[in-house]
Wavefront OBJ file of the C-alpha trace (Angstrom):
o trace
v 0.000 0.000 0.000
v 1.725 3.279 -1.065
v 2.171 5.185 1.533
v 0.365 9.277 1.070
v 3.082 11.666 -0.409
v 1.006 14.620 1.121
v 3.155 16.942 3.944
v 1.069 17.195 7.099
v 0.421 20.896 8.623
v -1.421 22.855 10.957
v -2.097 26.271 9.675
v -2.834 29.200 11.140
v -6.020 30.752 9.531
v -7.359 33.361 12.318
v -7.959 36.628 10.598
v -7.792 34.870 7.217
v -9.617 34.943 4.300
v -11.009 31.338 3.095
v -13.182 30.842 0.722
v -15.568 27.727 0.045
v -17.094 27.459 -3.447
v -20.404 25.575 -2.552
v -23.054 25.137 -0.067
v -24.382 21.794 0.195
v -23.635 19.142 2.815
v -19.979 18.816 2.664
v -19.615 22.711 3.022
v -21.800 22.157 5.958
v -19.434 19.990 7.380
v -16.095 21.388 7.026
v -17.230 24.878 8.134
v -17.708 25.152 11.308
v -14.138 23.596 11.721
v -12.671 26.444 9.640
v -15.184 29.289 11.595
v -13.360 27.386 14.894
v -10.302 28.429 13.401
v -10.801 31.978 13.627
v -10.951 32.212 10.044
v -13.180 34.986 7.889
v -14.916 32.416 5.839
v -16.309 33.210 2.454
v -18.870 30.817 0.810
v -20.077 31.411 -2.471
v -22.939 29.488 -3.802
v -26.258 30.171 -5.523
v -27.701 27.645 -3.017
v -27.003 26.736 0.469
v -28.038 24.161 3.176
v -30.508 25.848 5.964
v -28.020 25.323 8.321
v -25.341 27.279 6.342
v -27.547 29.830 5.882
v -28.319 29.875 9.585
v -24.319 30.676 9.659
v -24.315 33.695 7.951
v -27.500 35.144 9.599
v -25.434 35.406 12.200
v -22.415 36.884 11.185
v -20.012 33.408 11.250
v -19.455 33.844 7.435
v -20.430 36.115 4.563
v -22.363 33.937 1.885
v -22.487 35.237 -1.549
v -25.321 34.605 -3.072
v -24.116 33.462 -6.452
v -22.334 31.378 -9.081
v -18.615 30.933 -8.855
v -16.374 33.604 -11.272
v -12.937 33.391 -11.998
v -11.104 36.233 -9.816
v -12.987 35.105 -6.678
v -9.838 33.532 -4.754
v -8.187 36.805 -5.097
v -6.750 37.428 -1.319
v -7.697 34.150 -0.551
v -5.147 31.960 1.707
v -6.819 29.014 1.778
v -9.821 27.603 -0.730
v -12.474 24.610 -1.157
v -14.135 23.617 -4.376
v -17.280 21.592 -2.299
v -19.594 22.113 -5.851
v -21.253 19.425 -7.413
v -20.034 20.139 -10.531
v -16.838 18.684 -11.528
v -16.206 21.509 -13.881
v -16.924 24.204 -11.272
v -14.418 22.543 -8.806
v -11.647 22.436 -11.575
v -12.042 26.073 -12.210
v -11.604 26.974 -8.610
v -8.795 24.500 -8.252
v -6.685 26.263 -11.738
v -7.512 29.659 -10.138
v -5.681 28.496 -7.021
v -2.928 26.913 -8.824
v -2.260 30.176 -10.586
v -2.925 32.442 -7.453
v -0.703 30.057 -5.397
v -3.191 29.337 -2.902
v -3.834 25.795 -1.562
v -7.288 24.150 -2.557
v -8.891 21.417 -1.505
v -11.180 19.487 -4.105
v -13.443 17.445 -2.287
v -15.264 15.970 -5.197
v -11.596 14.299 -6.275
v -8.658 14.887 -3.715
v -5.926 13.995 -5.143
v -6.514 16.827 -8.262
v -6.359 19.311 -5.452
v -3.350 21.090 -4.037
v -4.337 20.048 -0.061
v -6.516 17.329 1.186
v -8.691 17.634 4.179
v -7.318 15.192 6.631
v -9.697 13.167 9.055
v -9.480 15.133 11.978
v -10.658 15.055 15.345
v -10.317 16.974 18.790
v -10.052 15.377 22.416
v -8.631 17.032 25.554
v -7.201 20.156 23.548
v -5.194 17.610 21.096
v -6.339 17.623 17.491
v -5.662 14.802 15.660
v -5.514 14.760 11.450
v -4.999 11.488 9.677
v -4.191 10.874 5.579
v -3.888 7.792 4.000
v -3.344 8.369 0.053
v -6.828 9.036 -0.612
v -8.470 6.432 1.291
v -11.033 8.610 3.010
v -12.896 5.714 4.931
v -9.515 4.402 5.949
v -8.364 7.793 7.224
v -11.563 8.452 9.492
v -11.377 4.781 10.672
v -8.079 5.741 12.213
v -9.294 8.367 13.240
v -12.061 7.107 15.460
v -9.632 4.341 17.072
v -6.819 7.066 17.800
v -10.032 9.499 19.746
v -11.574 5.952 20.918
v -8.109 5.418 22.776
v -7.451 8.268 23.646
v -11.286 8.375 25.552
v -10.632 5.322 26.983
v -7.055 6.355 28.626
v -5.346 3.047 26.528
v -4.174 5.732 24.253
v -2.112 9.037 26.664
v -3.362 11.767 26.345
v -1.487 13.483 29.066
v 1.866 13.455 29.953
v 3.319 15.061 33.458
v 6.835 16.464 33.924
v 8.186 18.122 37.449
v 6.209 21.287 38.027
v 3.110 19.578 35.575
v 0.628 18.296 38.685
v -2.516 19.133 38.539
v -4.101 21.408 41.117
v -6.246 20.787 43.937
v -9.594 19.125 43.353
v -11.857 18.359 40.692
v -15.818 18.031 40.762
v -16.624 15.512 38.172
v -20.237 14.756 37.427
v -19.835 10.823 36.238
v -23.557 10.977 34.570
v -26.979 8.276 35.668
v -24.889 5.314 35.850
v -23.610 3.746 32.519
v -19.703 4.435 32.374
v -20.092 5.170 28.687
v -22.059 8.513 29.169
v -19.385 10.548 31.438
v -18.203 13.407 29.803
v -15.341 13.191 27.886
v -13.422 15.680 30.225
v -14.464 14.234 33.491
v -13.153 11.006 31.852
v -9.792 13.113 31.009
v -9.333 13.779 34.101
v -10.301 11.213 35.924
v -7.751 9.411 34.266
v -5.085 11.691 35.934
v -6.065 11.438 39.217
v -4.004 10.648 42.322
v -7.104 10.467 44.743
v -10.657 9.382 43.700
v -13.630 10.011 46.368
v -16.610 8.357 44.592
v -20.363 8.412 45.551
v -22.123 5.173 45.340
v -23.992 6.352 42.520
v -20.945 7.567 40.578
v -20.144 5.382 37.376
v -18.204 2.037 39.383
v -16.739 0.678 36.289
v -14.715 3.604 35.322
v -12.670 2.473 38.960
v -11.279 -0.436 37.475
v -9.748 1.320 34.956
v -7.876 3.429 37.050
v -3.843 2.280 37.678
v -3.437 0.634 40.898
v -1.450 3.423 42.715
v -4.821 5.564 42.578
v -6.509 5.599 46.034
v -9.913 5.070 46.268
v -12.253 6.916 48.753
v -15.354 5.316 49.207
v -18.413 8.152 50.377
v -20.676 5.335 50.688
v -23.541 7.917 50.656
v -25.931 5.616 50.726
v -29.914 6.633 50.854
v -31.373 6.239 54.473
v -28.437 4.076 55.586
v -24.822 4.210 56.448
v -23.647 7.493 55.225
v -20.245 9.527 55.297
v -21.299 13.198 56.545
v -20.772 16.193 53.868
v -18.345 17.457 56.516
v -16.107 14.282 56.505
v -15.976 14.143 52.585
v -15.297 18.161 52.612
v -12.439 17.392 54.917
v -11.136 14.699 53.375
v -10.893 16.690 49.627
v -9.030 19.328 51.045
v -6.630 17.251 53.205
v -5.698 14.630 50.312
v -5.333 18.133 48.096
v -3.143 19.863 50.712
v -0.734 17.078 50.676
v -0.104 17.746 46.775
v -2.877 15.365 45.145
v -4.910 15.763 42.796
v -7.852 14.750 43.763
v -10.998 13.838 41.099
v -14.365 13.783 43.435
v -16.420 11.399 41.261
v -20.462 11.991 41.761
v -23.399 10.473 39.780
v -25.290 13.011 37.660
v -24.476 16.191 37.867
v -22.545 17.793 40.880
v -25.121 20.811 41.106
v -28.596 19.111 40.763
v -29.153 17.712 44.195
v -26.020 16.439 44.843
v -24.549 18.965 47.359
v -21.456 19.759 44.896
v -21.486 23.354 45.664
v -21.456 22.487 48.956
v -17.935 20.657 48.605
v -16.778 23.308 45.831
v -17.641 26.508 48.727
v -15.821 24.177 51.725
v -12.795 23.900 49.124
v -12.724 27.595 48.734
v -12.718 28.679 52.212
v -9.721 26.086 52.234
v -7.918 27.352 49.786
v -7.821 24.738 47.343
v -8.777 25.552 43.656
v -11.867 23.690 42.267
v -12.420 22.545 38.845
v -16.241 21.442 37.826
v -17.204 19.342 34.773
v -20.475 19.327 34.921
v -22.564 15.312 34.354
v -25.601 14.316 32.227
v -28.357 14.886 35.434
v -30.302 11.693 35.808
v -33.597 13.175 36.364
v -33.554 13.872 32.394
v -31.159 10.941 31.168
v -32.836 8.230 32.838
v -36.077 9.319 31.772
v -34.764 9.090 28.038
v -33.247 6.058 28.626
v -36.648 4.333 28.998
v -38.099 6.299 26.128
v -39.869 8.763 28.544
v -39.102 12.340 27.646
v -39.638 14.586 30.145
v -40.909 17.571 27.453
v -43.054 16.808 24.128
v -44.389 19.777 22.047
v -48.144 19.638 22.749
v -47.938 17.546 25.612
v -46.128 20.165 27.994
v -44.678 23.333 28.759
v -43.097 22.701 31.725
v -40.929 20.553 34.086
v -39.989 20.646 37.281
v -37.244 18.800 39.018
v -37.874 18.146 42.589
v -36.232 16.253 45.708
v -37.654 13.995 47.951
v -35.267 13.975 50.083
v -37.740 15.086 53.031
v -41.496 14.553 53.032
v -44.212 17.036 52.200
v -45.089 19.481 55.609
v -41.956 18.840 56.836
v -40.220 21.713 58.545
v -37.093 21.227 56.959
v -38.967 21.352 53.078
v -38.409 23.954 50.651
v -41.089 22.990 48.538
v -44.394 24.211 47.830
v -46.585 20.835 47.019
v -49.760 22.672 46.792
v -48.242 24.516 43.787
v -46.870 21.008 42.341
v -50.165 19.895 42.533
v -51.779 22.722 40.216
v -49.016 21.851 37.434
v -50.329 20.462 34.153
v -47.076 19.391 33.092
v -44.144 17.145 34.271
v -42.469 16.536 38.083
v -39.629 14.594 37.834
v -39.061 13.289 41.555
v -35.814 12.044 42.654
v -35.073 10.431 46.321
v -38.544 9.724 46.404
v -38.875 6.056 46.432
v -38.893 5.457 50.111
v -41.434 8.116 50.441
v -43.860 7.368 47.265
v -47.213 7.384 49.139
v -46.774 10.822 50.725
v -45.865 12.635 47.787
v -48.502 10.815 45.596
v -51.411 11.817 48.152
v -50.301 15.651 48.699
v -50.353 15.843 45.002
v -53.972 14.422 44.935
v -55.308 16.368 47.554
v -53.891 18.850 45.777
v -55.760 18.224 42.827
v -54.086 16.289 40.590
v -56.316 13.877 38.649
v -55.699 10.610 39.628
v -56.062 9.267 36.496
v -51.978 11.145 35.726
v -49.685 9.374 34.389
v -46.360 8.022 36.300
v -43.324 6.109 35.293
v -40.765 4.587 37.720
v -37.310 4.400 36.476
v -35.378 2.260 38.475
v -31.517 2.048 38.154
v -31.820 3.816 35.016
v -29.226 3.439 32.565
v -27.699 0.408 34.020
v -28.245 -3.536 32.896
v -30.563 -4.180 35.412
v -33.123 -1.041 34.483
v -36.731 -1.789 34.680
v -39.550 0.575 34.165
v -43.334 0.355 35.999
v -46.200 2.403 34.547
v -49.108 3.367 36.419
v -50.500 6.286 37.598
v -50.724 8.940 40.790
v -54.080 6.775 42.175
v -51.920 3.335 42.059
v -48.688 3.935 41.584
v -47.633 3.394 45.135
v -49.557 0.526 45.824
v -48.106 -0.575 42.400
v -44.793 0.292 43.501
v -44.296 -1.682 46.437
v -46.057 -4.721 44.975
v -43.371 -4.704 42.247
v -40.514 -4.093 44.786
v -39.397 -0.833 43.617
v -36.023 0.308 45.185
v -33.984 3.479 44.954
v -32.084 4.622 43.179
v -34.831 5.733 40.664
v -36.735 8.409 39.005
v -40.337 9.223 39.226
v -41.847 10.934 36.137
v -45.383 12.289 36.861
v -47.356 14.210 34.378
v -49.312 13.100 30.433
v -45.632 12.238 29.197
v -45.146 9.280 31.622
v -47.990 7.724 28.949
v -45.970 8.461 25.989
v -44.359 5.627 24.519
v -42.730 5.183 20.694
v -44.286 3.089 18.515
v -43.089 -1.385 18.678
v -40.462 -1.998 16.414
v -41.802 -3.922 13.191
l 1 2 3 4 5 6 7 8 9 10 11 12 13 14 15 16 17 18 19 20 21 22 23 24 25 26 27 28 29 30 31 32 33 34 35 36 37 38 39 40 41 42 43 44 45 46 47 48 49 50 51 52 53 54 55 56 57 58 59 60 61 62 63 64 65 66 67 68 69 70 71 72 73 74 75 76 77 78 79 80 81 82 83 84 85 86 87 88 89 90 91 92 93 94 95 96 97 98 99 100 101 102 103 104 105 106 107 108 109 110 111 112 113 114 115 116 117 118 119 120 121 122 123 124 125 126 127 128 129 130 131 132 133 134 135 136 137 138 139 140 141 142 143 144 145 146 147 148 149 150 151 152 153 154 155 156 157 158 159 160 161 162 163 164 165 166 167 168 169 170 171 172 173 174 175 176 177 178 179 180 181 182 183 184 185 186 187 188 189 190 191 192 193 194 195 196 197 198 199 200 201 202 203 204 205 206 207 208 209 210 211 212 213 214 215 216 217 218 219 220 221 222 223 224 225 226 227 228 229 230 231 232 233 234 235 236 237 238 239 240 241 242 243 244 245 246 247 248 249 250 251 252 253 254 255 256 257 258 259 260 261 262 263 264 265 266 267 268 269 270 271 272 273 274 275 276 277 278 279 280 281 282 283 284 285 286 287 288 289 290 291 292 293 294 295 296 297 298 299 300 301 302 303 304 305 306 307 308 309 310 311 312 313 314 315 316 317 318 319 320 321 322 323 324 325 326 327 328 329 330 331 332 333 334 335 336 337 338 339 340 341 342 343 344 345 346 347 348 349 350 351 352 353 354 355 356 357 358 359 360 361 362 363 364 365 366 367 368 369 370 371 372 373 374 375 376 377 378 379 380 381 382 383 384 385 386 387 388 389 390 391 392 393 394 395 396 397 398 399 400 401 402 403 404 405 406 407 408
């Protein structure tokens, strides 16, 4: 297999002029690479997709709305013929070959003076990949250089004296499955000296880490044996005083009911510098994952999160049921397993119509998910004949009854 004769370069095209000579679907896709480049981004085309239109409404690129003439690469730095016209892309590409400007011909790459490689960004590394104009063959390494490098079998990272990390990251792992962590909070979990994980956190992603990573267990388990938030706030900043970098894994997302602001203000008063990736919240991925959506155009125009982590009427509560119970559209409960028949009968002497849908989600995401469907009349009775445990997510509202279509 010859190997590609092309020479591999990064260039600089902030403050640039480019221009793109076509508007359909591969314009679409190389430009907002080239807008993320900083450059000013010329398309010219009688025609273009909506969403390259949408571009230039808003002042990412100026479109001309016309036919390519000869002349039009004059200034230029850097050009694409992206027509669907073979003779159109020619002409561009013998302008640029007399104007000395590099063109890329998608409709036949090797008649161009550049080719696009297969490119791809993780962790602030962007990767490019050409393989003699093999186009498939280039993306497919592509995807299994980012796949690696997502997974942590490929570095990503590399540390010299002076390159620690600081202090303490707030990672939100996501509802459960390992696969749906963002890729940063897998980045840097993979760089971790200390881990303190929730038991909700994604426990896979542990076994991946090298053996010389401590693990801190929070064990903050629902209405059982708990670490208190002040233990787990002392014990970030004292593994990050003594130089670690610490990576406090939680499930969901730090900020939506999981006390992360709690551990990023106890850092602060510390002294300790805090970095937050936010997580995919459960109370909307979970509901997704069982083909629940939580919004539906018609259906609802509104949802409200809410915790059950104390009871309606209790002195501690924040929350005004009464309120809830007026709501047409959707309450997504969370931590309210343990306390189902409370919240379902303030919400019905509320006014609520008993006939309202509800879906239980429990361990959502995860191999063992199931999903019960009732509604606010029977759903705890229904509830505790099935067996339901936490962790899940209540969905109550008309959307709970929505349901796609059987496969045929």
């Amino acid at each position: 297999m010859p190997e590609d004769p092309h020479y591999l370069s990064g260039l600089d095209l902030s403050g640039k002029r480019v221009v793109m000579v076509g508007g359909g679907m591969v314009a679409q896709r190389r430009l907002p690479r080239l807008v993320g480049a900083g450059a000013e981004v010329e398309v010219i085309a009688p025609h273009v997709t909506p969403s390259v239109e949408a571009m230039a409404e808003v002042g990412e690129l100026r479109w001309h709305r016309r036919e390519y003439a000869d002349g039009d690469l004059t200034g230029a730095w850097y050009a694409l013929a992206c027509t669907d016209r073979p003779e159109v892309n020619a002409a561009v590409c013998a302008e640029a070959e007399r104007a000395r400007v590099f063109c890329v011909r998608a409709d036949a790459g090797t008649e161009g003076s550049a080719v696009t490689p297969a490119s791809g960004r993780h962790g602030g590394v962007l990767v490019g990949v050409l393989s003699g104009g093999e186009p498939l063959r280039s993306a497919a390494v592509r995807d299994s250089i980012l796949d690696g490098l997502r997974a942590g079998t490929v570095a990503a990272e590399y540390r010299t004296p002076g390159d620690e990390l600081p202090g303490v990251a707030l990672v939100g792992g996501g509802p459960g499955d390992p696969e749906l962590i963002t890729v940063r909070g897998r980045r840097l979990l993979a760089r971790a000296d200390v881990v303190v994980v929730d038991r909700l956190g994604p426990r896979e992603l542990l076994d991946e880490l090298p053996p010389e990573v401590e693990v801190i267990d929070a064990a903050k388990i629902p209405y059982g044996r708990a670490a208190s938030q002040d233990v787990i706030n002392s014990t970030l900043i004292e593994q990050a005083k003594a130089g670690k970098f610490v990576v406090r894994l939680k499930g969901g997302d730090p900020y939506v009911f999981g006390r992360g602001f709690e551990e990023v203000l106890a850092c602060a008063d510390a002294g300790i510098p805090v970095t937050v990736v936010p997580g995919i919240t459960s109370a909307f991925a979970v509901p997704a994952m069982a083909d629940v959506p939580v919004t539906h155009r018609g259906v609802t125009h509104e949802v409200v999160v809410v915790s059950g982590h104390v009871p309606p009427g209790h002195p501690q509560s924040l929350t005004d049921w009464s309120a809830l119970a007026r709501l047409r559209g959707t309450i997504v409960l969370m931590m309210g397993v343990e306390r189902l028949p409370r919240f379902a009968g303030t919400l019905l002497e509320g006014g609520r119509p008993g006939d309202t849908p509800v879906a239980i989600i429990e361990d959502g995401t995860m191999r063992t998910q199931r999903v019960l469907r009732s509604t606010l009349a029977t759903v705890a009775d229904d509830a505790a004949a099935a067996g339901v445990r936490p962790p899940a997510i209540i969905v109550i509202g008309p959307v709970a009854a929505l349901s796609p279509p059987p496969t045929p």
